[in-house]
Structure formats: C-alpha cells, structure tokens
C-alpha positions as CSV (number, residue, x, y, z in Angstrom):
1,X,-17.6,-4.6,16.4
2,X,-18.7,-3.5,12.8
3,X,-19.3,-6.3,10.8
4,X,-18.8,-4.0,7.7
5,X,-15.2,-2.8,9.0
6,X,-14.1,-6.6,9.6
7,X,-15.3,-7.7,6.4
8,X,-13.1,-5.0,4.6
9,X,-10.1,-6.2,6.4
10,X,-10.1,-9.5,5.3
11,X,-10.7,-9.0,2.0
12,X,-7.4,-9.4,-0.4
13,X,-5.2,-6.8,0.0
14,X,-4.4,-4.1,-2.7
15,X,-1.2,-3.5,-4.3
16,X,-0.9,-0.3,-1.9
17,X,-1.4,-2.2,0.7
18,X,1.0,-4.8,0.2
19,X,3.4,-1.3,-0.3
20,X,2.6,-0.2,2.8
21,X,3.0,-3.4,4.5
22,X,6.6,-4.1,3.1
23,X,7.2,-0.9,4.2
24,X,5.6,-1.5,8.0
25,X,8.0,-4.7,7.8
26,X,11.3,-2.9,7.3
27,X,11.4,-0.8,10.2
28,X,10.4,-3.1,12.2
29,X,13.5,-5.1,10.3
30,X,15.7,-1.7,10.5
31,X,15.1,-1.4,14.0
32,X,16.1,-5.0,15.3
33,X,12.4,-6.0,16.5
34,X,8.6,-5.2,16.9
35,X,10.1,-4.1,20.2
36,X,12.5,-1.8,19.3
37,X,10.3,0.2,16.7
38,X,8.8,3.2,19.6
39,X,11.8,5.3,19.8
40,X,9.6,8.4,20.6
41,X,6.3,9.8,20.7
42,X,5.7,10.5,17.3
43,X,7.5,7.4,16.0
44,X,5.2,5.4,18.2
45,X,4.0,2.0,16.4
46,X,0.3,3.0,16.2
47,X,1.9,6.3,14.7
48,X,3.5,4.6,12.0
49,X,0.5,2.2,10.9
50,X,-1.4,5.3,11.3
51,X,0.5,7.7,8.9
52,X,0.9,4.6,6.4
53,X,-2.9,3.2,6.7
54,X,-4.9,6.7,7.5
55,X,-8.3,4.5,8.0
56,X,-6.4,2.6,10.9
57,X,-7.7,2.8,14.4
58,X,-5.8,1.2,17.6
59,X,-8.5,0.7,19.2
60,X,-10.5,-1.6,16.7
61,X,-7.5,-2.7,14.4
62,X,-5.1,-3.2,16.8
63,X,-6.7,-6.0,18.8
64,X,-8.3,-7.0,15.6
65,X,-4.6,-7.6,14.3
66,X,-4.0,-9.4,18.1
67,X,-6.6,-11.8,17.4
68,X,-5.3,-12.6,14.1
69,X,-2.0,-13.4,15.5
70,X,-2.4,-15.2,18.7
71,X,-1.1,-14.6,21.7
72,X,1.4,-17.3,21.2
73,X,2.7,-16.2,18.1
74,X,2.9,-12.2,19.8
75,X,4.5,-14.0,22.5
76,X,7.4,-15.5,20.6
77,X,7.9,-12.4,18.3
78,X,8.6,-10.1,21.3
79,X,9.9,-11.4,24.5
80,X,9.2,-8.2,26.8
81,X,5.4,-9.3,26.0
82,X,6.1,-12.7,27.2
83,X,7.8,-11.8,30.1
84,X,5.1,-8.9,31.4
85,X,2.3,-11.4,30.7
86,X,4.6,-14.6,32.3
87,X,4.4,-11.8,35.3
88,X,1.2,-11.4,35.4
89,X,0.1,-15.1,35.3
90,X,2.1,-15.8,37.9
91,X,0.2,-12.9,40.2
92,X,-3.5,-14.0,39.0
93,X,-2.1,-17.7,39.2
C-alpha cells in the first residue's frame, strides 16, 4: 500500500469532495439501498465513484473504504452481503 496515497485520503476533505459525496449519497438514497445502485454496466457503483472522484481506484480505494467501515457496519447496511458471507461461514465453519 502507498503510504503517500493513504495519507491523502485521510486528510480533511475539500468542499468538492463533500459535493461529490452528497452527491454519491443520493443515489444511493434515490435508489432504495447501496444494493440497489448497479442497475447496468455503466452505472456500476465503482463507475459512479469513478466518474465523480477520477483519482479513485477499486482496487486500492475500495477495500481501503472496507476497512474504514467494518465488516459489521457493511454487514448491516446491505443484507445480500450479510447473507452471502453468513453462507460462506457456514461452508468454511
């Protein structure tokens, strides 16, 4: 991990940034869920961040952002999560 890459997302955010994160935050509202939000291929959730944040990458931010949640709190935001990884458990139990 880049040291240099976390650092800049923790810092405060800007005012675009708070923007864009309102804006991340009503369609998730609009749409009824985290969930809900991939209706298509190019309205895919990483799609979205991506086209609001341009410097975002899914494959460092993304579980960057997972960490910063929790599992737990993933868990009780969307309950097909909880119910895949329930499923797994239960098979590597």
């Amino acid at each position: 991990m880049n040291p240099a890459r976390l650092t800049a997302m923790r810092s405060p955010p800007t005012l675009p940034e708070c923007r864009t994160a309102s804006r991340l935050h009503h369609v998730v509202t609009s749409a009824g869920g985290p969930e809900l939000v991939n209706d298509g291929v190019d309205t895919a959730p990483s799609k979205r961040i991506s086209a609001a944040l341009p410097r975002y990458s899914k494959t460092i931010d993304g579980p960057l952002c997972i960490q910063e949640l929790g599992l737990a709190k993933l868990r009780a935001t969307c309950p097909h999560l909880d119910a895949w990884l329930t499923e797994l458990e239960r098979r590597v139990g």
